[in-house]
C-alpha positions, 0 to 999 in steps of 0.5 A, spaced: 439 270 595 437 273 589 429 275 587 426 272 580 426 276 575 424 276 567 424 280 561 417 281 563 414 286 568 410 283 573 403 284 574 401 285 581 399 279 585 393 281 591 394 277 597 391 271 598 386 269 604 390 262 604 395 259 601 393 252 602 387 250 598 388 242 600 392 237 602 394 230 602 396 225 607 400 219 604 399 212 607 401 205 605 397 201 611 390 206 609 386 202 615 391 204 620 392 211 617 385 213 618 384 209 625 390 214 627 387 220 625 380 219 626 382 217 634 386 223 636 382 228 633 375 225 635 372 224 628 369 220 623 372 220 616 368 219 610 372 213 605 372 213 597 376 206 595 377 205 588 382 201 585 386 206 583 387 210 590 383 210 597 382 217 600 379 219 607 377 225 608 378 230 614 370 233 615 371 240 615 365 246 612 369 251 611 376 253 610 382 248 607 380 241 607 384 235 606 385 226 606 388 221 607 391 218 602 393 211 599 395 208 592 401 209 587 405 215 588 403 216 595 410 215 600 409 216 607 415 222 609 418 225 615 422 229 610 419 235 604 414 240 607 411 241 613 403 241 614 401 245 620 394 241 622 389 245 627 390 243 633 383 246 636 382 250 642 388 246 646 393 241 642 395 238 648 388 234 648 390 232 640 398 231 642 396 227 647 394 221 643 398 220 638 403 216 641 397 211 644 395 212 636 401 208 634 405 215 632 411 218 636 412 226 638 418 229 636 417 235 639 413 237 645 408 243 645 413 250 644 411 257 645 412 260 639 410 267 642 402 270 646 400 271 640 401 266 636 401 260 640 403 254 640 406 248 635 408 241 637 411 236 631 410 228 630 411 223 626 404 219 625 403 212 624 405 211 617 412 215 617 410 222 615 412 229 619 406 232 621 406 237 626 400 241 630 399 248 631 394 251 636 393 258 640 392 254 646 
């Protein structure tokens, strides 16, 4: 597999802090996609409705944040990327609800390694493959 190159020198790129800035999450059945989230994380979601989409916010204060979200172009899937949301201090105590919650674990919670802990894979309630990371 080869690099990209160009005709052009290449500037030099300082590493980013994050390479994730936000995220979306595609729902079809809106209401029951934020009933999902809002459950087995705890939370409370802030909703903007319009006529063209409905968004539901993940409440963050720093860091990346991200929505749910439904309208045309939004298409659950178990297939493309792969978000990695933050599953707290222990991910079992969030994994532990998706399938009350209507979701399906497809992987449990794995070692990745001591020092960088956990993961488990989903599907949530609306089709798409999320999965959960945690040091715990």
């Amino acid at each position: 597999m080869g690099g990209i190159k160009s005709g052009k020198k290449n500037k030099k790129i300082e590493a980013r802090k994050d390479y994730v800035s936000w995220f979306e999450i595609p729902a079809i059945d809106f209401q029951q996609a934020v009933e999902f989230y809002q459950y087995i994380f705890g939370i409370t979601m802030q909703q903007n409705i319009t006529e063209a989409n409905a968004m539901a916010y993940f409440p963050t204060n720093t860091g990346i944040g991200g929505a749910v979200v439904a309208g045309s172009g939004y298409v659950p899937s178990d297939s493309g990327s792969l978000i990695y949301l933050n599953g707290g201090d222990n991910l079992s105590l969030v994994l532990d609800k998706i399938e009350p919650a209507g979701g399906r674990i497809i992987m449990p919670k794995t070692l990745i390694s001591e020092e960088s802990g956990y993961f488990a894979v989903f599907i949530d309630s609306q089709g798409n493959k999320l999965a959960l990371h945690s040091l715990n």
